[in-house]
C-alpha positions in Angstrom: -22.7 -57.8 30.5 -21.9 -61.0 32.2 -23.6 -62.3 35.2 -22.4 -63.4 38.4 -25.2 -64.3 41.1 -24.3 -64.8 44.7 -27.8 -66.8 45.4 -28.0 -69.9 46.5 -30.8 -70.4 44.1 -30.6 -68.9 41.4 -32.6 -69.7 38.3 -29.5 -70.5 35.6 -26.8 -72.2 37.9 -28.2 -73.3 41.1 -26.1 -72.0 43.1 -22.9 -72.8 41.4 -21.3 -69.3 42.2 -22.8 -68.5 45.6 -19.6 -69.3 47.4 -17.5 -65.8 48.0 -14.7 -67.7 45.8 -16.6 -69.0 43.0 -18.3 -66.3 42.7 -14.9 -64.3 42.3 -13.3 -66.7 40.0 -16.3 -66.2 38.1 -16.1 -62.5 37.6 -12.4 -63.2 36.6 -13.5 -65.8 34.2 -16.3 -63.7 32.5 -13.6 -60.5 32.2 -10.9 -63.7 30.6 -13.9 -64.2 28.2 -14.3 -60.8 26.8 -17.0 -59.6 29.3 -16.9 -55.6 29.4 -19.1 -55.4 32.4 -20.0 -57.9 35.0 -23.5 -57.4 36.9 -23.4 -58.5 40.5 -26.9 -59.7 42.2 -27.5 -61.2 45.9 -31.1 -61.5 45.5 -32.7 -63.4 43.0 -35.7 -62.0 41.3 -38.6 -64.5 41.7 -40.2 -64.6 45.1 -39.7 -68.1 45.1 -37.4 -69.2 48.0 -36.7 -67.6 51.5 -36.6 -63.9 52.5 -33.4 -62.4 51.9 -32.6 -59.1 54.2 -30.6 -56.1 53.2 -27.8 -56.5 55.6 -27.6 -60.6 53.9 -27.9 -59.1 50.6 -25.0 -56.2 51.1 -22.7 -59.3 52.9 -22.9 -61.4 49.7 -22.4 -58.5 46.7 -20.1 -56.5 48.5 -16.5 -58.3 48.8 -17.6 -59.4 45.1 -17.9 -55.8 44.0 -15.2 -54.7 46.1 -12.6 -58.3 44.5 -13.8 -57.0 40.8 -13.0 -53.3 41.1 -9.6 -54.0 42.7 -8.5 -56.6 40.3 -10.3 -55.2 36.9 -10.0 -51.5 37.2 -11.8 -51.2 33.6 -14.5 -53.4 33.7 -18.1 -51.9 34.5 -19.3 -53.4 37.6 -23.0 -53.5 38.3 -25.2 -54.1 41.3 -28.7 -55.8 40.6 -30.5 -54.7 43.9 -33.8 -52.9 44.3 -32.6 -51.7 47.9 -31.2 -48.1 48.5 -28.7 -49.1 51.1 -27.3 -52.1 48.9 -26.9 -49.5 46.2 -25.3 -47.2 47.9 -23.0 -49.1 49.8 -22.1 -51.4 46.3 -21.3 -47.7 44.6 -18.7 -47.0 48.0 -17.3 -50.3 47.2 -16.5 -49.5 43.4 -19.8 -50.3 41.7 -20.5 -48.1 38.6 -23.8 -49.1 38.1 -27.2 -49.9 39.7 -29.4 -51.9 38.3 -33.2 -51.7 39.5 -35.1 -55.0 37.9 -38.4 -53.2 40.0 -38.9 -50.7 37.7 -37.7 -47.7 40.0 -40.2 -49.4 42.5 -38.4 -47.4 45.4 -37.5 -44.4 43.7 -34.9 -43.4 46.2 -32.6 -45.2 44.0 -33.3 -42.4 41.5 -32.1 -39.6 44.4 -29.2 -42.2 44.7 -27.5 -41.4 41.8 -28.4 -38.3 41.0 -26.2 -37.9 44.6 -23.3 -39.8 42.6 -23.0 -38.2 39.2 -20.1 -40.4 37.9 -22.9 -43.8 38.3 -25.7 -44.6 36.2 -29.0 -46.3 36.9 -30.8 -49.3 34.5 -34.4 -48.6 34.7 -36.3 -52.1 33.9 -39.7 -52.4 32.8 -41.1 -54.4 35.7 -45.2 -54.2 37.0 -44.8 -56.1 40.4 -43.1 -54.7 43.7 -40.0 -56.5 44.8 -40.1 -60.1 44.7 -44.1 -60.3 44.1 -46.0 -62.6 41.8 -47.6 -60.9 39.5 -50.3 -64.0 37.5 -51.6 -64.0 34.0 -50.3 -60.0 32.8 -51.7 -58.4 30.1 -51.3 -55.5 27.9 -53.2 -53.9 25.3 -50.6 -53.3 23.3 -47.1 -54.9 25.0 -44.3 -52.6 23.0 -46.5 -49.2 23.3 -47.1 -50.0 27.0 -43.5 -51.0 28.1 -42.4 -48.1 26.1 -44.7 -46.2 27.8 -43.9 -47.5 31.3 -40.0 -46.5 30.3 -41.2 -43.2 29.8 -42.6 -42.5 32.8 -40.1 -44.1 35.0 -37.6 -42.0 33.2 -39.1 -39.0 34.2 -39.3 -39.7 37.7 -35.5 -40.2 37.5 -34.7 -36.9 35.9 -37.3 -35.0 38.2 -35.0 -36.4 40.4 -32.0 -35.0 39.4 -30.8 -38.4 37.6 -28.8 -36.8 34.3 -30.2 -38.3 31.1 -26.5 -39.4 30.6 -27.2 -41.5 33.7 -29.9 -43.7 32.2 -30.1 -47.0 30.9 -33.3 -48.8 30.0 -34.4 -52.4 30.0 -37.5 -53.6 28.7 -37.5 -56.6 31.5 -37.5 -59.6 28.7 -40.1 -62.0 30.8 -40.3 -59.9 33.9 -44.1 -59.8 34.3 -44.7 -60.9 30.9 -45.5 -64.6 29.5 -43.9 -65.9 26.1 -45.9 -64.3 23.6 -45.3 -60.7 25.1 -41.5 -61.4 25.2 -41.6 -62.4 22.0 -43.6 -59.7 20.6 -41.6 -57.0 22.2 -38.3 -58.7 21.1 -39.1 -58.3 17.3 -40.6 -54.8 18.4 -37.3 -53.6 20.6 -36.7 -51.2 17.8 -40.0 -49.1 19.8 -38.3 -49.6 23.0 -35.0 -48.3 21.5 -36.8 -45.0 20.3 -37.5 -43.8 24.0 -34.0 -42.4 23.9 -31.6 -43.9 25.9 -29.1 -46.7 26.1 -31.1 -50.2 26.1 -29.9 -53.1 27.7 -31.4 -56.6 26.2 -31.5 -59.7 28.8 -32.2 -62.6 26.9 -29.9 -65.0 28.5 -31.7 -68.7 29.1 -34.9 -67.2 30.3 -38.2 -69.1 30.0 -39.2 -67.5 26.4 -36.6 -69.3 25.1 -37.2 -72.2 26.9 -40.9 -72.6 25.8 -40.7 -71.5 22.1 -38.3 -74.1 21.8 -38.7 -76.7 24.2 -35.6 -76.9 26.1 -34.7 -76.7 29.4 -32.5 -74.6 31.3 -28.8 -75.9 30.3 -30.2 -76.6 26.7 -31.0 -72.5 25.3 -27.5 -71.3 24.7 -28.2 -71.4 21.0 -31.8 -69.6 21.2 -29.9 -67.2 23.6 -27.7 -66.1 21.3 -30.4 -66.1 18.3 -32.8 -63.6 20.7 -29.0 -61.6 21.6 -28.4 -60.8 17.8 -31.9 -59.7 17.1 -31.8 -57.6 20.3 -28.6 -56.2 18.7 -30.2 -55.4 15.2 -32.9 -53.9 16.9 -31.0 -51.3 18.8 -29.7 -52.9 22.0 -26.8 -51.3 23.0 -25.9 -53.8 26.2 -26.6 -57.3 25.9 -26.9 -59.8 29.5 -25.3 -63.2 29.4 -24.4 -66.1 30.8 -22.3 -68.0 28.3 -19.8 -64.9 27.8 -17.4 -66.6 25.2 -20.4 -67.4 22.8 -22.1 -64.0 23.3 -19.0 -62.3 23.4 -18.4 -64.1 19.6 -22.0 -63.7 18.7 -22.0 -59.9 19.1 -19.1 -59.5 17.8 -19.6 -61.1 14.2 -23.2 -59.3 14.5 -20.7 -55.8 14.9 -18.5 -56.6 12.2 -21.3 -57.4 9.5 -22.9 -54.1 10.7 -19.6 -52.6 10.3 -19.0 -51.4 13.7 -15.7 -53.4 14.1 -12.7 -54.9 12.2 -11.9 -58.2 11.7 -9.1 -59.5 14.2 -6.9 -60.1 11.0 -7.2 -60.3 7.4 -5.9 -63.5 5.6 -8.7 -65.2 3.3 -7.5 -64.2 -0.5 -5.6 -61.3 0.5 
């Protein structure tokens, strides 16, 4: 899953893809890359920075969304919103997927797409409401509690009338959680995995890889793709990027030693 963020803010590239063009040469690009989806956001996630509305939020993802299913009519195309309306105007527009980073805060998004059975919903681990603080978390036991959160969440979807076909989960890597807790629930993803469904790892240049290694944002592709193959080998199914060439190459080496895919050709002493 590559990631294309209309903000002008936003945490990994400043803004570099805000503009309605870049941000559509960067979808392009991503799919050129080997991207097989492409996740659309307007909003970033920290609270930091001004108030974004619903109707500025729809303006930025929509002719994105509406660009990417036109031109790439097999890629999956993703909206990160935790607003019903966005949703639901990103699915008109040719989204596939919504993805909640609130932790089905609203859960109207649930009723959303149980509405529209051919979309499917991520459902992230996330203790705050929309674009909240939330200082110093703790947990008594990180893995057994996000697993447990998953849980619950997912059974306010399918109470709903969300199809368990429709679900993804997300453990929310760093959402609400400091370094240690990211890092014990990375090496413990295979709990996460056992709830059931689909799990989608984003591990892409966020501050857990900053901080165990000490490197600043522009200097992590290389514990990005370390925390991407682990995810992998732990049972991640979907795996959020930025870099897509080098995660696009990481997971697929990590597939063919696993022995999920062929080589691209066979030479060496043959």
């Amino acid at each position: 899953m590559a990631v294309v963020n209309r903000t002008p803010d936003s945490f990994y590239d400043k803004g570099a893809t805000f503009a309605l063009e870049r941000a559509v040469e960067a979808v392009d690009q991503a799919i050129l890359e080997g991207a097989d989806w492409v996740d659309i956001g307007g909003v970033k996630f920290s609270p930091d920075g001004p108030e974004v509305t619903a109707a500025e939020e729809a303006e930025r993802v929509l002719p994105v969304v509406l660009s990417a299913a036109r031109t790439h009519p097999g890629t999956v195309i993703s909206v990160d919103t935790f607003r019903v309306e966005v949703a639901a105007a990103a699915l008109a527009a040719g989204a596939h997927v919504v993805n909640d980073t609130t932790g089905l805060h609203d859960p109207a998004l649930a009723d959303l797409v149980a509405a529209n059975p051919q979309a499917q919903l991520i459902i992230t681990h996330s203790l705050a409401k929309p674009r909240t603080h939330f200082p110093r978390p703790s947990y008594a036991d990180v893995a057994r509690d996000i697993a447990a959160f998953l849980r619950d969440r997912v059974d306010i979807a399918l109470s709903r009338g969300v199809r368990p076909e429709q679900i993804i989960i997300d453990p929310g890597h760093d959402l609400n959680k400091n370094t240690r807790h990211t890092l014990e629930l990375t090496r413990r993803l295979d709990e996460i995995a056992a709830v059931g469904y689909p799990m989608l790892a984003a591990v892409s240049n966020k501050d857990f890889v900053g901080e165990t290694l000490d490197r600043p944002q522009g200097a992590r592709l290389e514990g990005s793709l370390a925390a991407e193959v682990v995810s992998i080998l732990l049972g991640a199914r979907i795996v959020r990027m930025h870099n897509v060439r080098a995660a696009v190459d990481a997971a697929r080496m990590t597939e063919a030693i696993l022995g999920w895919r062929e080589p691209a050709y066979l030479k060496h002493n043959v």
